[in-house]
Backbone bond lengths (Angstrom), bond angles and torsions (degrees), N, CA, C in turn:
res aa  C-N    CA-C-N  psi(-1)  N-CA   C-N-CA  omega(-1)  CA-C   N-CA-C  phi
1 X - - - 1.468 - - 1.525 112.21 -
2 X 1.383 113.24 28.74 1.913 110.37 -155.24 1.661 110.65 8.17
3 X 1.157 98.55 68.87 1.799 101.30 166.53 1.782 88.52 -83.39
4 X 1.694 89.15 146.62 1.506 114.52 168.25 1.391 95.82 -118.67
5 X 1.006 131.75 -55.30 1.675 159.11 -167.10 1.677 99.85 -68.01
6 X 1.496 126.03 105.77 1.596 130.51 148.25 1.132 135.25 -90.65
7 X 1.604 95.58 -15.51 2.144 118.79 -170.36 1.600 115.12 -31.90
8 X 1.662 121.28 -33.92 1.317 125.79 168.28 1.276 132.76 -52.53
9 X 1.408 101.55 -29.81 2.146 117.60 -165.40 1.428 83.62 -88.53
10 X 1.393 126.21 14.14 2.304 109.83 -178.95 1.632 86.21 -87.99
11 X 1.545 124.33 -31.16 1.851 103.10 -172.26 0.958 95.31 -68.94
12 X 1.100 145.10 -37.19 2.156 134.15 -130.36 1.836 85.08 -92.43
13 X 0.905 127.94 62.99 1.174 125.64 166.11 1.375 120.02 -50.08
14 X 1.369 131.26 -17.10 1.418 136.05 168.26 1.204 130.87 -101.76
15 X 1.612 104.51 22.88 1.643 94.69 -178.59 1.165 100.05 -93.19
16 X 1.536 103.10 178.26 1.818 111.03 -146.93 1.837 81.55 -132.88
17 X 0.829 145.92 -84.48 1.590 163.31 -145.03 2.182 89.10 -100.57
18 X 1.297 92.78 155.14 1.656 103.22 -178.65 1.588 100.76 -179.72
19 X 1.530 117.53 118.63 1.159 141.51 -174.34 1.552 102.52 -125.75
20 X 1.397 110.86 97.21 1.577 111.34 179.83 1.715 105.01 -122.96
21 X 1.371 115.19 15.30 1.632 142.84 157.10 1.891 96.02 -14.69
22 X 1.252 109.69 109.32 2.029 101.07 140.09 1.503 68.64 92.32
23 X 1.348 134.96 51.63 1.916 101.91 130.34 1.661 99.46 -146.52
24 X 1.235 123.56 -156.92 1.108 142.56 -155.69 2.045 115.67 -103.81
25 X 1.331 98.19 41.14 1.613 108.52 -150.99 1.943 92.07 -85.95
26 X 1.235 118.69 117.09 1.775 112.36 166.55 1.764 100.21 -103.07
27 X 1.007 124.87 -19.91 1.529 120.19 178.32 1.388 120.32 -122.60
28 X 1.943 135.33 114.90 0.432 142.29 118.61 1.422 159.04 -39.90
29 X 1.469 134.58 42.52 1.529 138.49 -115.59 1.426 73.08 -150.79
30 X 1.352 130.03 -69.74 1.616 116.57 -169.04 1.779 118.31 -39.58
31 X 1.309 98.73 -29.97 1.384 99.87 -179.32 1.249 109.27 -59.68
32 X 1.645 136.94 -34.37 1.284 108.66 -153.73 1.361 118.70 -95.87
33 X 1.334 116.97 16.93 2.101 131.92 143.09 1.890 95.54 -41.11
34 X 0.945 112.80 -58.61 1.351 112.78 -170.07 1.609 139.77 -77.21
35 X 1.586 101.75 70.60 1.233 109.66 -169.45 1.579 121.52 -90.18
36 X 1.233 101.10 29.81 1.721 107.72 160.29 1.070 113.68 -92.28
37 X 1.321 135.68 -27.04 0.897 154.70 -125.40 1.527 98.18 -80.02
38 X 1.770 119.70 134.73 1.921 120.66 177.71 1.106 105.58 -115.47
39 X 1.614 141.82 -24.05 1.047 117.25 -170.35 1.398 107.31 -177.77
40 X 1.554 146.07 109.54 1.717 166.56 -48.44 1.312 96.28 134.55
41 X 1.294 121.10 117.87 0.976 137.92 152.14 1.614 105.40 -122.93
42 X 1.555 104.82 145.27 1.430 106.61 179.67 1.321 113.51 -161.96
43 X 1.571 115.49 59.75 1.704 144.19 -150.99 2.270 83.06 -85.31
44 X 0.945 71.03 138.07 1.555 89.46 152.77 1.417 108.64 66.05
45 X 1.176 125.79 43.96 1.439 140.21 179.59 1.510 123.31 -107.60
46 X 1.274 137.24 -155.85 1.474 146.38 154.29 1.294 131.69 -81.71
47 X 1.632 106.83 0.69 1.485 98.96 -134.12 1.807 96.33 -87.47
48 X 1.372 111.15 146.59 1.536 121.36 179.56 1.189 109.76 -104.27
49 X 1.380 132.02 15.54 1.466 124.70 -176.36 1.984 99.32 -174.86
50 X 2.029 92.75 146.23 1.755 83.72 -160.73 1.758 82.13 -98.84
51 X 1.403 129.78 -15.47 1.703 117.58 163.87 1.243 124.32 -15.28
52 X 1.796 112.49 110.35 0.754 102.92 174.58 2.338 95.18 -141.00
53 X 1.449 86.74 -172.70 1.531 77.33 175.45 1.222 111.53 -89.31
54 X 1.485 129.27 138.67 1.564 137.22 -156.54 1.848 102.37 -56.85
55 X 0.832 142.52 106.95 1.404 145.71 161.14 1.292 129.00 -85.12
56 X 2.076 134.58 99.31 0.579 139.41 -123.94 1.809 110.12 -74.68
57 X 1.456 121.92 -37.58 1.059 126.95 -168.46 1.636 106.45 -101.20
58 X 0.945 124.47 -12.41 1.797 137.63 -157.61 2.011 91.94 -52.34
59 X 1.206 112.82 117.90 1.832 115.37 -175.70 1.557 83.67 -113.56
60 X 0.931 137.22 -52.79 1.804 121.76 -158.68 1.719 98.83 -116.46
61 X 1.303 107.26 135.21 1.577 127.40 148.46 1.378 113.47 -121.08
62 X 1.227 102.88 123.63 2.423 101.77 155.57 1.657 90.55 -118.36
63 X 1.314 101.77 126.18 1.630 127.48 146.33 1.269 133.49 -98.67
64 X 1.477 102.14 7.77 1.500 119.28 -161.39 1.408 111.79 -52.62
65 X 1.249 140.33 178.23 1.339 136.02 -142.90 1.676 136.97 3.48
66 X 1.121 123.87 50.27 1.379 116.79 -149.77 1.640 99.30 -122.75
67 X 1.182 129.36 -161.20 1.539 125.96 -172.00 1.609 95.54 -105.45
68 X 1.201 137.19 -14.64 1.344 137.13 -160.33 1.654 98.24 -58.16
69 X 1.676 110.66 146.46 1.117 145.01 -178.49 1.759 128.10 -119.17
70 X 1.206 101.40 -34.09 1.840 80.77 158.56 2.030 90.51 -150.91
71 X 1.184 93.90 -179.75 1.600 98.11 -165.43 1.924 112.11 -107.97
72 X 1.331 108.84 46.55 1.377 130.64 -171.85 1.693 103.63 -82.90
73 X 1.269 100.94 117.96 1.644 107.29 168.93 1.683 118.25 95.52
74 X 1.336 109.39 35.39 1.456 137.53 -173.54 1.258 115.96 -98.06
75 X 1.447 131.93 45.35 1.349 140.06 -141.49 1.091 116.54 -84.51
76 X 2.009 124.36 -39.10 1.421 138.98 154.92 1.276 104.22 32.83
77 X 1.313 152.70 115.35 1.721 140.26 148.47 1.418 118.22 -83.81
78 X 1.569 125.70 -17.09 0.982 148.01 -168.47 2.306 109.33 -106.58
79 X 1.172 74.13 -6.40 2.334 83.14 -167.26 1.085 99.13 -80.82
80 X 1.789 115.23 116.15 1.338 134.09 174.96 1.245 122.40 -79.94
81 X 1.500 99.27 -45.81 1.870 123.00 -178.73 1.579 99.02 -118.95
82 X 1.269 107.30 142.74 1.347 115.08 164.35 2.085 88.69 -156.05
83 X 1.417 101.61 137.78 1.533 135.18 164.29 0.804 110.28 -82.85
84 X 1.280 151.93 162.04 1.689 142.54 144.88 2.271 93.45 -157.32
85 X 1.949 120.15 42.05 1.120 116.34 -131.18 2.008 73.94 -95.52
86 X 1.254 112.36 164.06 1.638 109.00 -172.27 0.826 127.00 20.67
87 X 1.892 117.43 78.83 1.431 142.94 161.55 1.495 97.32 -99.07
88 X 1.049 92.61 -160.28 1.911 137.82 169.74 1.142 125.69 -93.40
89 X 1.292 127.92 -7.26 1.275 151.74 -150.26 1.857 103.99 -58.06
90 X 1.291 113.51 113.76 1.444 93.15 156.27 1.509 110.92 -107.23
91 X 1.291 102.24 -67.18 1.689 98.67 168.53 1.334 136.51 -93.83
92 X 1.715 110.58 156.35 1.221 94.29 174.01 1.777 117.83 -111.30
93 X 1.594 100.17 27.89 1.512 95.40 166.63 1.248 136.94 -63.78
94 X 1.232 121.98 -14.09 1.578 123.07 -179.59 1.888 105.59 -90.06
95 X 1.120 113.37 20.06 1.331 103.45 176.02 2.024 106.93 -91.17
96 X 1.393 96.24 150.57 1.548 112.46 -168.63 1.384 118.30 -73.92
97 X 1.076 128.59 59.28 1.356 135.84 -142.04 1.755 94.07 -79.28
98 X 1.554 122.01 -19.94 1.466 100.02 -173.34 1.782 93.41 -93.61
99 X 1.473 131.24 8.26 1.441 123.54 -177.66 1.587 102.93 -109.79
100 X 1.101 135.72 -21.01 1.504 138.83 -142.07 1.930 89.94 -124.37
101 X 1.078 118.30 56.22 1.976 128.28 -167.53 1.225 92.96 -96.74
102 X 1.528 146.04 -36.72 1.750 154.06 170.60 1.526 106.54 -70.21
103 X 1.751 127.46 -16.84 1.811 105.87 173.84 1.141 105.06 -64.95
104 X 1.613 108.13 147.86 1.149 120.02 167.10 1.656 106.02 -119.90
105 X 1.921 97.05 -46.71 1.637 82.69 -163.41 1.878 96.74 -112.08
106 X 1.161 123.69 131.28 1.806 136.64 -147.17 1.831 82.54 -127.10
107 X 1.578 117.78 117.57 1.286 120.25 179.89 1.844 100.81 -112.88
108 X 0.829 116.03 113.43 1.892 120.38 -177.91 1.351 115.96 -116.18
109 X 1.631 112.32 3.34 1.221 83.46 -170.52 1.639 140.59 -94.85
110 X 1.022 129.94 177.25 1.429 110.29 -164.86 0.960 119.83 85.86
111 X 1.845 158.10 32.50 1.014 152.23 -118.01 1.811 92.35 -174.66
112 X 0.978 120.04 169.13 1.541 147.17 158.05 1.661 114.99 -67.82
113 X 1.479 140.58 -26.48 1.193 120.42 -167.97 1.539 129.69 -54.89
114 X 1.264 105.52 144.17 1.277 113.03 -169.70 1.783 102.70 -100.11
115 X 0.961 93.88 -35.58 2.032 89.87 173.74 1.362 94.85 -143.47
116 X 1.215 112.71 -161.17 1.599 137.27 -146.51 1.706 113.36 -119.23
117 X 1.627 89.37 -26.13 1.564 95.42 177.39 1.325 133.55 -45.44
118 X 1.353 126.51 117.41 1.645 121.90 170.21 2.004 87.19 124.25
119 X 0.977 94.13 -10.66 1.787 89.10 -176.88 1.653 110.49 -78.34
120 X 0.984 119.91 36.29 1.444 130.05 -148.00 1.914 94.92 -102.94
121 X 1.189 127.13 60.16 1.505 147.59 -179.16 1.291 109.76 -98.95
122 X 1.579 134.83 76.43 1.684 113.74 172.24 1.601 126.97 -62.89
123 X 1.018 105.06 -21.23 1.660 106.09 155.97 1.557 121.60 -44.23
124 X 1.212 113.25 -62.58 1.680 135.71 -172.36 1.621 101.67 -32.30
125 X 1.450 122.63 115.38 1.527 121.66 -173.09 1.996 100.74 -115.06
126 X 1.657 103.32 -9.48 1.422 114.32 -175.03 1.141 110.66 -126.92
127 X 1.611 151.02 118.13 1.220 137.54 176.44 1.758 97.55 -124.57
128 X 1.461 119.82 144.69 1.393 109.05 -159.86 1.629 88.37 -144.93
129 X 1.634 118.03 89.97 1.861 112.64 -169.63 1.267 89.26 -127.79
130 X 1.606 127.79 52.41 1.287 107.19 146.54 1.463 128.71 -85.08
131 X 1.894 102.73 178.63 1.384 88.41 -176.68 1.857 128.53 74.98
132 X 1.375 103.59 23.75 1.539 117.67 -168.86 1.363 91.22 -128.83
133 X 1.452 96.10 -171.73 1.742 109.83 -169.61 1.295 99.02 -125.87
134 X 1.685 129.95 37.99 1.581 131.49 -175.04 1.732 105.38 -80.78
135 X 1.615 90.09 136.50 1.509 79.19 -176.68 1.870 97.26 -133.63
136 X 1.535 112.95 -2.11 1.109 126.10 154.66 1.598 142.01 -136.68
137 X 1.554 114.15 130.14 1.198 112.27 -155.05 1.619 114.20 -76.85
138 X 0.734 137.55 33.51 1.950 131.32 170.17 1.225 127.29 -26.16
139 X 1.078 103.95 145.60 1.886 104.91 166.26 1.367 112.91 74.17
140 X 0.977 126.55 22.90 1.981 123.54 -172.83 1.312 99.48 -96.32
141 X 1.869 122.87 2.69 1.199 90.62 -163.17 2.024 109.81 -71.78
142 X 1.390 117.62 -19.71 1.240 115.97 -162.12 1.582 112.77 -97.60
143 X 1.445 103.69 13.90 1.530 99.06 161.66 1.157 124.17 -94.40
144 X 1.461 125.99 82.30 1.270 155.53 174.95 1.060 105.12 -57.14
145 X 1.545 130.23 -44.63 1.179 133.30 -178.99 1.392 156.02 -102.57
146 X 1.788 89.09 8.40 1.519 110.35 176.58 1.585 131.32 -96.15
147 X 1.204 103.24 114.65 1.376 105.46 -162.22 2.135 99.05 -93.18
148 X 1.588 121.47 7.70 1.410 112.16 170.01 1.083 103.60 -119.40
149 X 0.928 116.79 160.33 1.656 115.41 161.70 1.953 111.21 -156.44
150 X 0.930 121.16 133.84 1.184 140.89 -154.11 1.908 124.75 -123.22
151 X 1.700 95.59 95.48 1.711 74.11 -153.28 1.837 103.00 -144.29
152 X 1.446 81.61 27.28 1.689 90.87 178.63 1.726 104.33 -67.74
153 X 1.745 96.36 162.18 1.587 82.89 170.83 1.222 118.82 78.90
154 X 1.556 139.47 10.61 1.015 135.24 163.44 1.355 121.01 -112.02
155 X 1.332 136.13 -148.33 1.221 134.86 -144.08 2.200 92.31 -143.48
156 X 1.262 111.83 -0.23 1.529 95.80 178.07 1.973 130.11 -67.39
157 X 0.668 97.57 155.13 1.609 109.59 -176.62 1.390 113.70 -129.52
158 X 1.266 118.56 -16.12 1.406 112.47 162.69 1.600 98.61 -151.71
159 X 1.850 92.23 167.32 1.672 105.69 -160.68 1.983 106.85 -93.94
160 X 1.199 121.21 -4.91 1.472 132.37 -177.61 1.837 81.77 -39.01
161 X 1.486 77.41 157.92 1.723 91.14 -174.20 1.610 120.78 128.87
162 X 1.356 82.86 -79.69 1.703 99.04 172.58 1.463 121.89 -72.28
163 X 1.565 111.14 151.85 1.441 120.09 -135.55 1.679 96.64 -175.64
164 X 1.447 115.36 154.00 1.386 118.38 -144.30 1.375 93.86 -97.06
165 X 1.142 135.36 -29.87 1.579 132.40 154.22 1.588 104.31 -16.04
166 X 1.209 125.11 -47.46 1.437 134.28 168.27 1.506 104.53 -37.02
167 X 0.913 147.91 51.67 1.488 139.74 -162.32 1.521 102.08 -85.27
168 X 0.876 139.87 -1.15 1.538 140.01 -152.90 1.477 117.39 -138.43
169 X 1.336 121.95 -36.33 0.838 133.27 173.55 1.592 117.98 -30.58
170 X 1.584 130.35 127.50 0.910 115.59 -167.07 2.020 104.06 -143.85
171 X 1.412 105.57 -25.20 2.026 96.77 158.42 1.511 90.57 -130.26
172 X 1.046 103.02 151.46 1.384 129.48 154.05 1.752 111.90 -130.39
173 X 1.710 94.52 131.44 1.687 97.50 -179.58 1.658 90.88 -124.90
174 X 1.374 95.49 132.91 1.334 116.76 -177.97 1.502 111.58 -120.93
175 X 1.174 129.98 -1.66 1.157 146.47 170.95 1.574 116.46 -18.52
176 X 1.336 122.87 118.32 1.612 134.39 162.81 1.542 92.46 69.72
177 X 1.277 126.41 48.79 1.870 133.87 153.69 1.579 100.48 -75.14
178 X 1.504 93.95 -159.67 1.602 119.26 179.37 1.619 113.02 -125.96
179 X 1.288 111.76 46.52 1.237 107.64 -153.05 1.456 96.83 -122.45
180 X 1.119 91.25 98.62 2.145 118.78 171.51 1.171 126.99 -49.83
181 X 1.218 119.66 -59.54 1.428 133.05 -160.91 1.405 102.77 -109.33
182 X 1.618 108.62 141.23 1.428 138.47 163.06 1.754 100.76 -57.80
183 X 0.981 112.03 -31.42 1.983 118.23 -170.19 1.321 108.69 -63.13
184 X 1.412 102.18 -50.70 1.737 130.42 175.71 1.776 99.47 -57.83
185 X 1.609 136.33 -18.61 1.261 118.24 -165.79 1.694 89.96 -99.05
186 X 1.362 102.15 -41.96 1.448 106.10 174.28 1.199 121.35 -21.41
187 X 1.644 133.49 -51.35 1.153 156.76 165.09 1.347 120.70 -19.48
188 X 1.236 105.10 -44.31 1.761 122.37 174.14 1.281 97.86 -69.09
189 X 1.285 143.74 -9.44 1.656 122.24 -173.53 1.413 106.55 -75.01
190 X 1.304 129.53 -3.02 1.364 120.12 169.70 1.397 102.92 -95.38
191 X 1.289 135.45 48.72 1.430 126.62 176.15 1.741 96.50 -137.53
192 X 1.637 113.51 88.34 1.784 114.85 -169.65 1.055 120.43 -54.78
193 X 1.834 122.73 -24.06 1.279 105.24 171.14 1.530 122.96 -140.32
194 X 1.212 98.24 56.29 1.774 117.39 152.60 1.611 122.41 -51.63
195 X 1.250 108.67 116.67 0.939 114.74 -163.27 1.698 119.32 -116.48
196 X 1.599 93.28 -34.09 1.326 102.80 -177.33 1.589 109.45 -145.38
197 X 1.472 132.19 99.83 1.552 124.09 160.87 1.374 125.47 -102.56
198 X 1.214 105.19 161.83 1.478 115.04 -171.47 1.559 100.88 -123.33
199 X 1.672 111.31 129.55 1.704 114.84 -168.25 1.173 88.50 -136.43
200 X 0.928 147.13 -14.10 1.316 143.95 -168.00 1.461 111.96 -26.43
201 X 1.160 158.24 178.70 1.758 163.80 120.60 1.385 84.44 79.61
202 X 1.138 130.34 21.34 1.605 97.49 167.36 1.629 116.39 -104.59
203 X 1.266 143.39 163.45 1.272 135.16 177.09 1.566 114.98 -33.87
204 X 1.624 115.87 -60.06 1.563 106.23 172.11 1.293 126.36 -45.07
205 X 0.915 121.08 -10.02 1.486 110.18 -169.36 1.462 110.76 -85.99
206 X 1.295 106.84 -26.25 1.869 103.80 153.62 1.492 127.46 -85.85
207 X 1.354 100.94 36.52 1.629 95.36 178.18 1.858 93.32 -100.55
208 X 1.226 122.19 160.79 1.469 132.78 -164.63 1.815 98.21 -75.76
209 X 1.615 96.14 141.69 1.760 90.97 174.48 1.750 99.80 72.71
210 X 1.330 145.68 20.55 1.132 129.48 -161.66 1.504 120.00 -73.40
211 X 1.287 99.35 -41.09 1.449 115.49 -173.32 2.167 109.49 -57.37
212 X 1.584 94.55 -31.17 1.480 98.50 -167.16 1.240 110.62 -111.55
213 X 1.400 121.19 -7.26 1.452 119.49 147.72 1.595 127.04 -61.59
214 X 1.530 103.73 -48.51 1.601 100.32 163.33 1.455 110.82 -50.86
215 X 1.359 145.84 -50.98 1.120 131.44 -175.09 1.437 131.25 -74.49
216 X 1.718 102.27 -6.33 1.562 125.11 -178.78 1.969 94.79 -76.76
217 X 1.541 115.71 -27.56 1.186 127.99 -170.48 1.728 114.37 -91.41
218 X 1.536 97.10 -48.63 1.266 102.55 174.56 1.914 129.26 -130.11
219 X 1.453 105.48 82.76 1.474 122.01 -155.68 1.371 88.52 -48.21
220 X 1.315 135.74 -53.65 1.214 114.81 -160.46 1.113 158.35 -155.69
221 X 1.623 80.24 85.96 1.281 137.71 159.25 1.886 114.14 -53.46
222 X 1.790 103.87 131.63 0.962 105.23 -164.26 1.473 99.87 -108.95
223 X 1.424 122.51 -26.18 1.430 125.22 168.97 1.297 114.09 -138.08
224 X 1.410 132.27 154.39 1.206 111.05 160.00 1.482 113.98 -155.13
225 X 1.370 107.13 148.72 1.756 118.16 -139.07 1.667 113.39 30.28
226 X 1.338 109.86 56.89 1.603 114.64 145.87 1.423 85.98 99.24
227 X 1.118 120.55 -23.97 1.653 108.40 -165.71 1.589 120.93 -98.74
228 X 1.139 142.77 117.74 1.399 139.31 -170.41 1.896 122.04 -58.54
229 X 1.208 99.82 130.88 1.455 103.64 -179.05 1.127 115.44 -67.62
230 X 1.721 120.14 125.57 1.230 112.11 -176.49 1.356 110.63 -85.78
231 X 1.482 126.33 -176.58 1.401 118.60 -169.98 1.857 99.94 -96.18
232 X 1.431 121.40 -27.48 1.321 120.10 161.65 1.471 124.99 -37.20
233 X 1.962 113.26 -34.41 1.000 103.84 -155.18 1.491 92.77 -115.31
234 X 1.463 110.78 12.11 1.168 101.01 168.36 1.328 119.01 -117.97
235 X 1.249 112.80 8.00 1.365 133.61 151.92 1.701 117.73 -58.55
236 X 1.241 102.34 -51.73 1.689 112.95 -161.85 1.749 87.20 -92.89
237 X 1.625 148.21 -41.67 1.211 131.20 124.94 1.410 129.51 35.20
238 X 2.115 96.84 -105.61 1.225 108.28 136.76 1.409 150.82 -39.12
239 X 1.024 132.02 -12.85 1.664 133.48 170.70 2.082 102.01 -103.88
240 X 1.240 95.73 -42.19 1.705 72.90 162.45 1.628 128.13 -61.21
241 X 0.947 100.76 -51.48 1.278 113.99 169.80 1.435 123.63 -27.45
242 X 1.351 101.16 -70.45 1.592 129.83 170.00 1.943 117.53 -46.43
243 X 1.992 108.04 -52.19 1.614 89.94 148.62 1.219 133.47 -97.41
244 X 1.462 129.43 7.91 1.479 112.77 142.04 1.609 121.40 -30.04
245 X 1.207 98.03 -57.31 1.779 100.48 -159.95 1.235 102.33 -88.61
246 X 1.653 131.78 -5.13 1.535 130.26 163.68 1.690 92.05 -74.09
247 X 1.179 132.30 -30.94 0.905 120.33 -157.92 1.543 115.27 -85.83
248 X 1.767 110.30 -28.38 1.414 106.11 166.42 1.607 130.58 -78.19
């Protein structure tokens, strides 16, 4: 409806749900009369900043497509999901990490980040940063609790980062990186319960034997690039494996 104008939604003090998606909105401020309020989406707007006044119950935000540039003033104590997917985004250090203890699922993608730093959420069980310009992984040590991780589309060349604090972790898509070396996949063996990665388009994947060297590295593995491990090949896997290390 290119609404610019929200000043009306300050009486409705009891609405619960708010879809103001597809117009021309730069101020959000009327909203914060409305502290019933669970879940606002407001994708495809003007808005340059996700500040808002802390709202006690609020579980879902999407800001997705909007002009916003870093994620400062996200206070929610109760916000499960928050979007923020084709912003401006470079960093994510200004996020409120001692107010925001209930995210679980963190949507980034499409954005500017250059690393990972400030993503430091042990709640977070979904992290979704494709489509960025990350070319280093930081700060993972306190996601204890994320079992996705989402990381096609970026700019990495090596896997440093990850770390066994990761206990949960269960796909990682790494899809269309810069990532050369079989040594660099190795890296993931400190992640216990990987289950499923995606390597596809990256330089290794034309190295000879590729498919069964990753599994010579990482037994167990339950799929990899989308496709399920058979038990043949994780048989023959295992026996390389096994005279390598007769062999050292």
């Amino acid at each position: 409806r290119d609404l610019t104008d929200i000043s009306l939604l300050e009486r409705f003090i009891h609405l619960r749900y708010v879809d103001l998606s597809e117009n021309k909105l730069k101020d959000l401020s009327p909203l914060h009369s409305l502290t019933h309020l669970l879940w606002l989406k407001v994708d495809r707007n003007l808005l340059t900043s996700t500040c808002m006044q802390e709202l006690p119950y609020l579980q879902v935000i999407s800001f997705a497509h909007n002009r916003i540039k870093d994620m400062e003033g996200i206070t929610h104590p109760r916000l499960t999901s928050l979007s923020l997917e084709g912003n401006k985004i470079q960093t994510a250090l200004g996020l409120s990490h001692g107010k925001l203890f209930s995210l679980q699922t963190l949507e980034l993608r499409g954005n500017m980040l250059e690393s990972t730093a400030g993503l430091s959420l042990p709640k977070v069980k979904n992290l979704y940063l494709a489509q960025n310009a990350i070319r280093s992984l930081e700060g993972l040590v306190e996601l204890g609790q994320l079992t996705t991780l989402h990381l096609r589309d970026n700019r990495l060349k090596t896997l440093d980062g990850f770390c066994s604090s990761m206990k949960c972790l269960q796909y990682l898509n790494l899809r269309n990186n810069g990532i050369s070396s079989l040594q660099e996949v190795g890296k993931l063996q400190v992640l216990p319960m990987l289950q499923t990665l995606v390597l596809v388009d990256n330089p290794c994947c034309d190295e000879p034997n590729y498919r069964m060297e990753v599994l010579v590295r990482l037994p167990r593995l339950q799929r990899l690039d989308k496709e399920l491990v058979e038990q043949e090949e994780r048989t023959e896997a295992n026996e390389m494996s096994q005279k390598r290390q007769e062999e050292k």
